[in-house]
C-alpha positions as CSV (number, residue, x, y, z in Angstrom):
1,X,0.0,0.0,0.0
2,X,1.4,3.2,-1.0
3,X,0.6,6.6,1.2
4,X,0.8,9.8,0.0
5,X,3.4,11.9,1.5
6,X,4.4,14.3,-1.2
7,X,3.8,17.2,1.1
8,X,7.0,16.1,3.2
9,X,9.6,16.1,0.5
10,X,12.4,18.7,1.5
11,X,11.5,18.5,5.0
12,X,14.3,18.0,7.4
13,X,12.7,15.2,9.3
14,X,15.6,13.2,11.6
15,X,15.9,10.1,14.0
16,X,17.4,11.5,17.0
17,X,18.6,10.0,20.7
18,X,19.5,13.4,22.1
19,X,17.2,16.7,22.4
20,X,18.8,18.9,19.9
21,X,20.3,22.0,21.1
22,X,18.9,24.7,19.4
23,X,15.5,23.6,19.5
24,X,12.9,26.7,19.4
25,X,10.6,28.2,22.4
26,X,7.9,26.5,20.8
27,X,7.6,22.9,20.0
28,X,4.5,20.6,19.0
29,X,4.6,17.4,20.4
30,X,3.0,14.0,18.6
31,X,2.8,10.5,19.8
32,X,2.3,6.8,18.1
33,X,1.9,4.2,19.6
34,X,3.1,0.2,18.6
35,X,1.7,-1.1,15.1
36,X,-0.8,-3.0,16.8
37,X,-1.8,-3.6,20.7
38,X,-2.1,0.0,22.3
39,X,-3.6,1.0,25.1
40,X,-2.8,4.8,25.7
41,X,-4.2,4.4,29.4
42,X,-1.5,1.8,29.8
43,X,0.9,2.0,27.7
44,X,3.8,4.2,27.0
45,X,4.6,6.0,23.8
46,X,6.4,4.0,21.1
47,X,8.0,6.8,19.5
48,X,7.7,10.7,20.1
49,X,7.9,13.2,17.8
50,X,9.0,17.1,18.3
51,X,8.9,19.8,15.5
52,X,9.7,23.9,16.4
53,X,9.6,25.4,13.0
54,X,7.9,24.2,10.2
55,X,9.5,21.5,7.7
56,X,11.3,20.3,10.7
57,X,10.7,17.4,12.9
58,X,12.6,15.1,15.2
59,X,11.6,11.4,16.2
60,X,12.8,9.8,19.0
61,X,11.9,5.5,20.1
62,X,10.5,4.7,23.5
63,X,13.9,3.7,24.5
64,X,15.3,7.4,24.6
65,X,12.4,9.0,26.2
66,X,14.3,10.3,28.9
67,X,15.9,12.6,26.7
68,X,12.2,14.9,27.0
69,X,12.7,15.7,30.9
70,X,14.9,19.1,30.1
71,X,11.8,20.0,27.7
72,X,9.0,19.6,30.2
73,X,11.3,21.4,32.6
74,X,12.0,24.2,30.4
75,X,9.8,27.4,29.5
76,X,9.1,25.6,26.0
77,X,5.2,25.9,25.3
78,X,4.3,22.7,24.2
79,X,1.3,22.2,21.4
80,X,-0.2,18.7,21.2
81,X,-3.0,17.2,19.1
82,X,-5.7,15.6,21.3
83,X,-4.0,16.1,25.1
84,X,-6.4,13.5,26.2
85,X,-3.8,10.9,24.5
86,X,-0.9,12.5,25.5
87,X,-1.8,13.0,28.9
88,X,-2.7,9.3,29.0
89,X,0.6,7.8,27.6
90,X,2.7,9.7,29.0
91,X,1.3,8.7,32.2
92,X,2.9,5.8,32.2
93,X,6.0,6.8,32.3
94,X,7.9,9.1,34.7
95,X,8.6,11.9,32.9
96,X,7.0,15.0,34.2
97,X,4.8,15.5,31.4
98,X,3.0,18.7,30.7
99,X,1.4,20.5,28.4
100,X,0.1,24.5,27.1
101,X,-1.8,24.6,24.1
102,X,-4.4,21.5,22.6
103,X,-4.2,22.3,18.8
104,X,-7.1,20.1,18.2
105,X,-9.3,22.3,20.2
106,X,-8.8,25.0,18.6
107,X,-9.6,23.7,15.0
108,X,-13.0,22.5,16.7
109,X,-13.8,25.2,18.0
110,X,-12.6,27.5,15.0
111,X,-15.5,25.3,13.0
112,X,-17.6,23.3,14.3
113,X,-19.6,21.7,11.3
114,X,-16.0,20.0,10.2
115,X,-13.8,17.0,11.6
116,X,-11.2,18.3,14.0
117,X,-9.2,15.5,12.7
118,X,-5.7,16.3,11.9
119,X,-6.0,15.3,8.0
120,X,-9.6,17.3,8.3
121,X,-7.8,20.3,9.8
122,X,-4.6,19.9,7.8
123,X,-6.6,20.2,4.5
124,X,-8.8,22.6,5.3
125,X,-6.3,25.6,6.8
126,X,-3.5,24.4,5.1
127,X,-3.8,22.5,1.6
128,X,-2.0,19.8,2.7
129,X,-3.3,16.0,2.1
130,X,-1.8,13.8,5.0
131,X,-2.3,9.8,5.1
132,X,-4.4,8.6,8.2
133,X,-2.8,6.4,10.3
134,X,-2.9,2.3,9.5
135,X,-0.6,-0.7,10.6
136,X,0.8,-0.6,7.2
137,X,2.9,2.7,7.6
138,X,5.2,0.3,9.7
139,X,6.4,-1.8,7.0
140,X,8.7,0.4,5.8
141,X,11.1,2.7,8.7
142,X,11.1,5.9,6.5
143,X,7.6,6.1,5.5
144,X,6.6,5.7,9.0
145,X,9.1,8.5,9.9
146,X,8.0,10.8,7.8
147,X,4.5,10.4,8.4
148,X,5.1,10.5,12.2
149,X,7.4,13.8,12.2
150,X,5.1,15.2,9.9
151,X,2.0,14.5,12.5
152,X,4.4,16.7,14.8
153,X,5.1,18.9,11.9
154,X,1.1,19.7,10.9
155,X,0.7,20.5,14.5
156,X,3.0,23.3,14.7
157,X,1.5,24.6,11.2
158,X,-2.2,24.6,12.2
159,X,-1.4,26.4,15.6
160,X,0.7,29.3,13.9
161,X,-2.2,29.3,11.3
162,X,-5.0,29.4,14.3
163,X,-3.3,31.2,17.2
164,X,-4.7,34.5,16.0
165,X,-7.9,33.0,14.4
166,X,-10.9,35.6,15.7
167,X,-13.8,32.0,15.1
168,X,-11.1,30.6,18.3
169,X,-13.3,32.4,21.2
170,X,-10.4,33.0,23.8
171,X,-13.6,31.7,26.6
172,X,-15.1,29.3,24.9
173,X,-11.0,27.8,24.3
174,X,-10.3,27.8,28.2
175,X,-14.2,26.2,29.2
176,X,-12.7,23.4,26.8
177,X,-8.8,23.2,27.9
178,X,-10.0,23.8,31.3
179,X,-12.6,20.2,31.2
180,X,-9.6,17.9,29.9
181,X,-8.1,17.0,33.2
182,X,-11.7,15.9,34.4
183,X,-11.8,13.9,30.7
184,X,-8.6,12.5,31.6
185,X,-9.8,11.2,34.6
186,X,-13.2,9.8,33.9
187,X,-11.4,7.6,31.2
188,X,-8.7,6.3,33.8
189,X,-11.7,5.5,36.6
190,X,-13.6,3.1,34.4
191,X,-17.1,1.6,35.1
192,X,-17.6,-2.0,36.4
193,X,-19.0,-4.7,34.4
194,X,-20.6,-7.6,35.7
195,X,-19.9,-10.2,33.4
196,X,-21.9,-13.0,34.9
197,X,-25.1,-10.1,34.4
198,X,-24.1,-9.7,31.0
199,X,-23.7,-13.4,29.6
200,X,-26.9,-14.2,31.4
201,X,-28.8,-10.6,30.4
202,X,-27.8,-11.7,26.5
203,X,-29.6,-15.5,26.6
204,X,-32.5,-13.4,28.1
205,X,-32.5,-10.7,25.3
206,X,-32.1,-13.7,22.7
207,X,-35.0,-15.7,24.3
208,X,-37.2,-12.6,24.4
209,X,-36.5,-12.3,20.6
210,X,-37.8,-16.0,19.6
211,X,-40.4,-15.3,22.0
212,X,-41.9,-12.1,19.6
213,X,-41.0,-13.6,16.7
214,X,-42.9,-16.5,17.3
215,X,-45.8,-14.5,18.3
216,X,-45.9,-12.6,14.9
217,X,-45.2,-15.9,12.8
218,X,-48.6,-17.0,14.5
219,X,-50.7,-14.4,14.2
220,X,-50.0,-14.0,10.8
221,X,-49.7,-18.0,10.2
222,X,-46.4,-18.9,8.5
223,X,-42.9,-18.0,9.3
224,X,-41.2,-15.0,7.6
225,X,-37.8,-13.2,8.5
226,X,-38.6,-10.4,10.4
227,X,-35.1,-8.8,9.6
228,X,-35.9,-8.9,5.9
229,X,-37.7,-5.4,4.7
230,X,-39.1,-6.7,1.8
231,X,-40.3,-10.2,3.5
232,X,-41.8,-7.6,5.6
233,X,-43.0,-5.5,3.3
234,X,-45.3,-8.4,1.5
235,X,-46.5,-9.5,5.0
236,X,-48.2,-6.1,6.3
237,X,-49.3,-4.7,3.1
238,X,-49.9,-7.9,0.3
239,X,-51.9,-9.8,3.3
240,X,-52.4,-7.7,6.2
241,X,-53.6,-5.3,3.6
242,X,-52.4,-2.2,6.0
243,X,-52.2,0.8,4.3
244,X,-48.5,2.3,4.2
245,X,-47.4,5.5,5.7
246,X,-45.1,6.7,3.8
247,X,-43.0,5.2,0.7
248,X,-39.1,5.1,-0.1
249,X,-37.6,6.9,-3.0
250,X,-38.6,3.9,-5.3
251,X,-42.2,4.2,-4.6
252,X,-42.1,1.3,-2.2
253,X,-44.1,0.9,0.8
254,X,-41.5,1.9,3.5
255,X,-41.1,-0.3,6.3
256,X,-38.5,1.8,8.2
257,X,-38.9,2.2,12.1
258,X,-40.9,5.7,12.0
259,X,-43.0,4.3,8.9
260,X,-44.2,1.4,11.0
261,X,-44.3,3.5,14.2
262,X,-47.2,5.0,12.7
263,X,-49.2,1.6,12.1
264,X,-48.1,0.2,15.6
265,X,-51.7,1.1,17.2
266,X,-53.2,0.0,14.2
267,X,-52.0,-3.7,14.2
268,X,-49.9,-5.9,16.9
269,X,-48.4,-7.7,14.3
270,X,-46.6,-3.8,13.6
271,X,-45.7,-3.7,16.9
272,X,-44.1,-6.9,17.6
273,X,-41.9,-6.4,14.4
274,X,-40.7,-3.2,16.0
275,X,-40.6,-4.9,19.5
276,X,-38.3,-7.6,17.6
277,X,-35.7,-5.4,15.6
278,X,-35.2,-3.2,19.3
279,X,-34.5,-6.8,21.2
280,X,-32.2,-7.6,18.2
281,X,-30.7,-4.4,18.3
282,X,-30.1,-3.8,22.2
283,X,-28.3,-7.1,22.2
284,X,-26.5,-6.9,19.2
285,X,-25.6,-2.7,19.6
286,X,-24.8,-3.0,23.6
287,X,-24.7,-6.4,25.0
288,X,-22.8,-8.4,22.5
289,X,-19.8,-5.8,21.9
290,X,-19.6,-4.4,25.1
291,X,-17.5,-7.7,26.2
292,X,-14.8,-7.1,23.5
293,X,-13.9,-3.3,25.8
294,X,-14.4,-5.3,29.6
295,X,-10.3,-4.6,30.3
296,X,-8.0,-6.5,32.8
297,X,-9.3,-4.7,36.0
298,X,-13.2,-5.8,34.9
299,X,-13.5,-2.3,33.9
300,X,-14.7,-0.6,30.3
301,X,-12.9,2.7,30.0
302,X,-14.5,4.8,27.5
303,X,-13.2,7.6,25.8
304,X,-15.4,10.5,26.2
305,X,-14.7,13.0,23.3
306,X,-15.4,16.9,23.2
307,X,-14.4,17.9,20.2
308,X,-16.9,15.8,17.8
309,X,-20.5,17.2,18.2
310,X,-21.2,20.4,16.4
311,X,-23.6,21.7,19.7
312,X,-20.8,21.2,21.6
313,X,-22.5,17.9,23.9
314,X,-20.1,15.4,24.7
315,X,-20.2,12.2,23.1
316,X,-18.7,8.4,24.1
317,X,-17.0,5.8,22.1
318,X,-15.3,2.5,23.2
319,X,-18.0,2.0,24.7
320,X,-20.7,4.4,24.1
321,X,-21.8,4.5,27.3
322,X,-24.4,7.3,27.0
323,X,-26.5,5.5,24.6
324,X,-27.1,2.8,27.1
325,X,-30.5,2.4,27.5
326,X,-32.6,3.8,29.9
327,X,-35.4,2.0,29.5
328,X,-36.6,-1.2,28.6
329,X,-39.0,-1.9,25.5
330,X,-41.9,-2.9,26.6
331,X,-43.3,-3.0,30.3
332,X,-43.4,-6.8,29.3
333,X,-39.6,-6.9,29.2
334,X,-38.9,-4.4,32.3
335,X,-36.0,-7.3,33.7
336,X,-34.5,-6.8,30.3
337,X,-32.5,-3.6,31.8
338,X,-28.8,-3.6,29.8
339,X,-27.7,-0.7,32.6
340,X,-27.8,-3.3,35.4
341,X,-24.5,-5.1,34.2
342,X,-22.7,-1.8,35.2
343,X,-21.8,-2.1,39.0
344,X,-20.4,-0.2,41.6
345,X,-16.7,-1.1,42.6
346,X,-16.8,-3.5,46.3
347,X,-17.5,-0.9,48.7
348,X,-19.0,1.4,46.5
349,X,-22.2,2.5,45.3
350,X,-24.0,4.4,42.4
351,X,-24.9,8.2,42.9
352,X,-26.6,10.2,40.1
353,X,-27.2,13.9,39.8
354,X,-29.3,15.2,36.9
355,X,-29.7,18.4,35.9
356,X,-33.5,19.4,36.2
357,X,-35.1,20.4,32.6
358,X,-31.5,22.1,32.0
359,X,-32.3,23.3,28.3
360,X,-35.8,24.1,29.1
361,X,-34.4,26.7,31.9
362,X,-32.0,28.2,29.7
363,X,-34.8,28.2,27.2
364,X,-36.3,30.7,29.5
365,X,-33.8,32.3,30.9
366,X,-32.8,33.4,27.1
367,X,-36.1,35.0,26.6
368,X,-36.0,37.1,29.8
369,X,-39.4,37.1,30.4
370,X,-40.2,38.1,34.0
371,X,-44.0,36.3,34.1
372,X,-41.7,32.9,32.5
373,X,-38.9,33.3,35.0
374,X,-41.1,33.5,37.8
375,X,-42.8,30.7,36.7
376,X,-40.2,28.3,36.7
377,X,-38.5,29.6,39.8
378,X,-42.0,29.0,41.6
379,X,-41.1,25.4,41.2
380,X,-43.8,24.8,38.3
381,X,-42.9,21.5,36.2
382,X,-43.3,22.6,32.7
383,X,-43.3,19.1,31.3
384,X,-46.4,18.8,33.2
385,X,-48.2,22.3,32.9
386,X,-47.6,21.2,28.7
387,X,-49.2,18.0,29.0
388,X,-52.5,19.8,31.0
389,X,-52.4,22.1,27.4
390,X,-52.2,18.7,25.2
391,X,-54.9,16.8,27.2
392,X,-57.2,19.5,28.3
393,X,-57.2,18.0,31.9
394,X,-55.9,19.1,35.3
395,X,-52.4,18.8,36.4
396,X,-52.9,16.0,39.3
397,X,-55.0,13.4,36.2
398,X,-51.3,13.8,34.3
399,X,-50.1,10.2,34.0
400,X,-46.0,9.7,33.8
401,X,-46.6,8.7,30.3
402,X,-48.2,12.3,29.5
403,X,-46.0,14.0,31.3
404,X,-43.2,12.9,29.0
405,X,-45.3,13.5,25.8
406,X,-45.2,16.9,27.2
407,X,-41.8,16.8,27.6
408,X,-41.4,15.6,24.1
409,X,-43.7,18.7,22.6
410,X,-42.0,21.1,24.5
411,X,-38.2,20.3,23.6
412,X,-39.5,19.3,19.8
413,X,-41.5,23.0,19.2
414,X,-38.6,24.9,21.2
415,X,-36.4,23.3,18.5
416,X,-38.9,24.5,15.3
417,X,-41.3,21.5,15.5
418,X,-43.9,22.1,13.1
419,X,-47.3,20.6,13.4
420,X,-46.4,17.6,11.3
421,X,-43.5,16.5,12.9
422,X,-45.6,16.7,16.4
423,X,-47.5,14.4,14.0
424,X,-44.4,12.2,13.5
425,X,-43.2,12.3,17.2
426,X,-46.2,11.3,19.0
427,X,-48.9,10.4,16.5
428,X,-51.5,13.2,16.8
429,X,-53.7,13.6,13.8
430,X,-53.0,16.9,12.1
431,X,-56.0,18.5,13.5
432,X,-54.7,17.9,17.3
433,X,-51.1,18.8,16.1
434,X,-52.4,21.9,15.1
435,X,-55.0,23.1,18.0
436,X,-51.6,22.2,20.5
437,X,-49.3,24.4,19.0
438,X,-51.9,27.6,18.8
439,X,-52.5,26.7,22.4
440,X,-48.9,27.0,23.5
441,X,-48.0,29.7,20.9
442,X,-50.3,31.6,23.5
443,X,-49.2,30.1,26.7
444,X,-45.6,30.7,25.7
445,X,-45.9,33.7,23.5
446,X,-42.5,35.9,24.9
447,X,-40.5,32.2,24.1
448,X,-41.9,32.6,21.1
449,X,-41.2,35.8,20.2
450,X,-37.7,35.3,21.7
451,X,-37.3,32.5,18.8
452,X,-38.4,34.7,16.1
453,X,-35.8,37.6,17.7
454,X,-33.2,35.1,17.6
455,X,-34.2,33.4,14.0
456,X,-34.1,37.0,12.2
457,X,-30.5,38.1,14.0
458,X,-28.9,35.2,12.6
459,X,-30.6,35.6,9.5
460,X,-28.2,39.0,9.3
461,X,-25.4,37.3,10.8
462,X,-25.4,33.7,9.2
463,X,-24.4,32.0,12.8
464,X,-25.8,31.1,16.0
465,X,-24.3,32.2,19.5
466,X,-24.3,30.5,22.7
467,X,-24.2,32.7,25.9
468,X,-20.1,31.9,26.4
469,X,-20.3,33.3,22.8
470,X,-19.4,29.3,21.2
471,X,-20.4,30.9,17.6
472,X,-21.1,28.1,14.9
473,X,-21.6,29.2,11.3
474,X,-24.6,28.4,9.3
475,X,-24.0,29.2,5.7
476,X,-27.5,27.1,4.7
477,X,-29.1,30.4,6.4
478,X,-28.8,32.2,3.2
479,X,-29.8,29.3,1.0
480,X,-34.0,28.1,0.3
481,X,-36.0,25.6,0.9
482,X,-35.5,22.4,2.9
483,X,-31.6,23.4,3.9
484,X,-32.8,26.8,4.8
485,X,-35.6,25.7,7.2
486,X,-33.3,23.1,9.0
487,X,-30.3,26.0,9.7
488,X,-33.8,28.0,10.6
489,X,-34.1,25.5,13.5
490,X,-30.7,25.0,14.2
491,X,-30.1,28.7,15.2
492,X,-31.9,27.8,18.5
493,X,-30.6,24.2,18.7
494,X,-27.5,25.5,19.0
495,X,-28.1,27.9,21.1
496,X,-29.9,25.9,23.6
497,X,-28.1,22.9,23.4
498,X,-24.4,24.3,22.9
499,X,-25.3,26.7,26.2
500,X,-26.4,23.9,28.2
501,X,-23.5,21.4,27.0
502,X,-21.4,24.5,28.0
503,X,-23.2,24.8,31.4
504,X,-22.8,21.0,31.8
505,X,-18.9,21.3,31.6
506,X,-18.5,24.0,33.6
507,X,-20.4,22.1,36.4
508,X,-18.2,18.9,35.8
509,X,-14.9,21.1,35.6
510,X,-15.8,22.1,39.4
511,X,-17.0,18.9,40.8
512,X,-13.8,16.7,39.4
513,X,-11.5,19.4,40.8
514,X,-13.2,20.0,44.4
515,X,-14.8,16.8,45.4
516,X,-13.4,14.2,47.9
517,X,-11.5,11.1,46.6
518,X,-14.3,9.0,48.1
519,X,-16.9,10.9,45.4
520,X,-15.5,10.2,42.4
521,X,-17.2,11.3,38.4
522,X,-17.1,8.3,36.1
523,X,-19.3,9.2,33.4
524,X,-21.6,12.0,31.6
525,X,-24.8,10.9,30.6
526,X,-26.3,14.3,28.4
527,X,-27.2,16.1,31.0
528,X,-26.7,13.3,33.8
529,X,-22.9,12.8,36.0
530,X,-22.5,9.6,37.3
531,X,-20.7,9.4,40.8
532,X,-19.3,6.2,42.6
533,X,-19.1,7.3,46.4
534,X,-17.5,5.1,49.2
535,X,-20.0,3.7,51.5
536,X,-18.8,5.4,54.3
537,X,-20.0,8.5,53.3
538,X,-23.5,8.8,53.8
539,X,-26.4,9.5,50.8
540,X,-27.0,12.5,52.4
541,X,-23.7,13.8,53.1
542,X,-23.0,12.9,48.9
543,X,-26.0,15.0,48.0
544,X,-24.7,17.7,50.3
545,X,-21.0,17.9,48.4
546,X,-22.4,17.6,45.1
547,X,-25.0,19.9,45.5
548,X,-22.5,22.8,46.2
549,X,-20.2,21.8,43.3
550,X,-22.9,21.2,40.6
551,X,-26.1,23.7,41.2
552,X,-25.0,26.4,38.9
553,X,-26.1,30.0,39.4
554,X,-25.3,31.9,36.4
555,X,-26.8,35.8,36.9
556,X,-28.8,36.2,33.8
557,X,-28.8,32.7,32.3
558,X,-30.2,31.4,35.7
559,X,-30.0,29.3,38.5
560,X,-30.0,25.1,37.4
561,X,-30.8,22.8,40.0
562,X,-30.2,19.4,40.3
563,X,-32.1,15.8,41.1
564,X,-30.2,13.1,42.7
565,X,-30.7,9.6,42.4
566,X,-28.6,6.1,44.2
567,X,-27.7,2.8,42.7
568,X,-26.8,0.5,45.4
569,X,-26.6,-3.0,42.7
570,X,-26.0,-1.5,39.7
571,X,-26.8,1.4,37.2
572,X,-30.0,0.1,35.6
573,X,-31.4,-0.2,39.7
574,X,-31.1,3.7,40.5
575,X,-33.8,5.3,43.2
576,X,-34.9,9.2,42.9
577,X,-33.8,10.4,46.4
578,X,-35.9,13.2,47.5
């Protein structure tokens, strides 16, 4: 396999087993690990690579890492690409490893709507194509060397080309620097896995499958494969004779998840096919690869990543731990909870702090409507005073399952719902859609108006602005049609979401510095921390100490309280404490 490093020719790129002497005040810093086998958590670096000007870059093998202690002891400022790695690494070693400036950060943040990749980044400030990495750069000592050094060498490039970049919010750069030590952390902590809960949760998951899919074979009389869309496809609509909801590109009846969703009520036969493709799913998604990332110490460490979503929210990878899910499928399956295989460590147990209707708060706060604000702070639960709007009844007849439609209409027509996709979400008929957003365009007419104030300032400005002033470019503003409706409702998206994702770090930042050892933050979950607290410290003195370091008050933007909930046997087990 040949890789493309044209861009390197004429570079001074050298193999070197002493620091060079006249290396400059500022050097960018890259690691790689072994061809195959690494684990940055435990693991040190294979080979390091240095570069203070560009087109020139020094590598350096694992044996002669000593040779970096004068540099983290000097007044050098250090650049790296992803600190989260090089933090990691060089953590197992005992060089005294530090850092100043997280080049990848910056390209994020400089432009959110891209890959802050280093290839992304590379081509897009600086015209240069560079090979991603694969195990086949090893087979041959100088290719790998020049593609290493020239890691180190981009580095140095993009940070000379983005130092001075206006889109790099100086604020919004330090919220981000500043939440890496706590990502650093979370990662080393892990989550427990009980294994024994998973092997066993899986033959459940599987048996609850056959059970479905027998069910549907006989109400319908002969077997079929549920998996197969067009087997599928002949079943509801050649003999069921259903009527289809919507059709694919090709004119055919669609049989997608939100086509059927719509004929679930209509027919069981729908809604044991959906009921069958989420049991195969959930154990195919979660339970059956969330063994191959159960590590030595009966832990999954995932990497938590901040520099992917274009809002700004965190996401999770190796495993995704924060699409785990919440709930089960059906009330019939309830046992079927995949969060119960994650334990607390002996001695240990679960703690959970959520962040109370975060995005509707700052929803509110935005608008700064006095008869709003005093609303909320009066302790009203919007979720529920919505659902008394949809149904037409009083607030103590609100079931929990209407309070969360409310919760759904609320979020889905702050974020440009129209009455069709109310249609889509929660299968009103057009004519209920409709009456239930003229009723809350009254209740909520300063939010509203707010949205409309917002829409038409982007409109001017083609971007969208948190409160930290995150700004995210939407170029689709100026465009027509579909794309221009879709940046239409993005402009409070990301205003919402990016401000509460903000808010979210902020709080995190503050409770992995200032906490006790015996409270310790293992994961995010959206808008959700989970703690693992010693059992000698009591629940209440837990809610006490995270209380102080989480509950936000922000002047303007508000005050965000928090719920609390405990997991003594696992995370899937957890108890709203009041």
């Amino acid at each position: 396999m040949e890789f493309d490093l044209r861009w390197t020719h004429g570079c001074d790129y050298q193999v070197i087993s002493e620091l060079p002497s006249d290396l400059g005040p500022i050097v960018a810093l890259d690691t790689e690990g072994p061809r195959s086998g690494f684990n940055a958590r435990t693991d040190p670096p294979y080979t390091v690579q240095l570069s203070d000007r560009p087109g020139r870059a020094f590598i350096l093998r694992q044996r002669d890492l000593e040779i970096l202690r004068p540099l983290f002891e000097s007044d050098a400022r250090i650049l790296v690409y992803n600190a989260i790695h090089e933090i990691l690494t060089f953590g197992n070693t005992d060089l005294p490893f530090r850092w100043d400036e997280d080049v990848m950060l910056m390209a994020y943040i400089e432009n959110t709507n891209e890959s802050a990749s280093l290839c992304a980044a590379s081509a897009r400030h600086l015209a240069i194509n560079h090979p991603h990495w694969s195990p086949e750069l090893y087979g041959d000592s100088k290719v790998f060397v020049r593609y290493a050094c020239g890691d180190a060498d981009l580095t140095l490039r993009l940070y000379l080309k983005l130092k001075d970049s206006a889109a790099v919010t100086p604020r919004v750069y330090r919220l981000e620097r500043g939440f890496v030590p706590a990502l650093v952390n979370m990662h080393r902590r892990g989550v427990s896995v009980n294994q024994g809960e998973l092997t066993r949760l899986g033959g459940m998951y599987q048996e609850a499958a056959k059970r479905v899919r027998e069910r549907v074979w006989k109400a319908v009389g002969h077997d079929f494969e549920l998996d197969s869309h067009a087997q599928v496809r002949h079943v509801l609509f050649e003999e069921l004779k259903l009527e289809p909801t919507s059709r694919t590109t090709g004119g055919l009846a669609s049989t997608s998840k939100d086509a059927l969703a719509g004929l679930a009520l209509q027919s069981p036969v729908v809604a044991d096919i959906l009921m069958h493709r989420r049991l195969v799913k959930r154990r195919g998604t979660y339970l059956d690869k969330l063994g191959q990332f159960i590590e030595d110490d009966g832990k999954v460490h995932a990497s938590i990543l901040n520099a992917v979503v274009p809002t700004f929210r965190l996401a999770c990878t190796r495993p995704n731990l924060m699409n785990q899910p919440k709930r089960s499928p059906s009330k019939l399956e309830k046992r079927l909870s995949i969060r119960d295989v994650f334990v607390p460590s002996p001695g240990c147990y679960f703690f959970g702090a959520d962040f109370s209707q975060i995005e509707l708060r700052l929803m509110i706060y935005s608008s700064a409507d006095r008869a709003l604000i005093e609303l909320l702070e009066s302790g009203v639960d919007f979720h529920t005073r919505t659902a008394c709007i949809v149904s037409g009844r009083s607030e103590g007849s609100i079931t929990a399952e209407e309070r969360a439609a409310g919760k759904t209409v609320n979020y889905a027509l702050c974020y440009g719902a129209t009455p069709s996709g109310l249609v889509y979400r929660l299968g009103f008929s057009k004519e209920v859609a409709q009456r239930v957003v003229s009723r809350l365009q009254v209740a909520l007419r300063p939010l509203f108006a707010w949205m409309d104030r917002e829409r038409g300032l982007a409109l001017e400005t083609g971007e969208s602005r948190t409160f930290l002033g995150r700004v995210r470019s939407l170029p689709d503003l100026g465009g027509r049609g579909y794309n221009k409706k879709r940046a239409l409702r993005n402009v409070i998206n990301d205003q919402i979401q990016g401000g509460a994702a903000q808010l979210f770090k902020l709080a995190l930042i503050r409770a992995d510095a200032t906490l006790p050892s015996e409270i310790r933050l293992l994961i995010p979950v959206h808008d959700e921390a989970l703690f693992e607290v010693s059992n000698e410290v009591p629940v209440v003195e837990a809610v006490r100490q995270v209380r102080s370091v989480l509950e936000l008050d922000m002047g303007p933007v508000g005050c965000y309280p928090v719920d609390f909930v405990r997991g003594v046997t696992g995370w899937g087990r957890m108890e709203k404490l009041s």
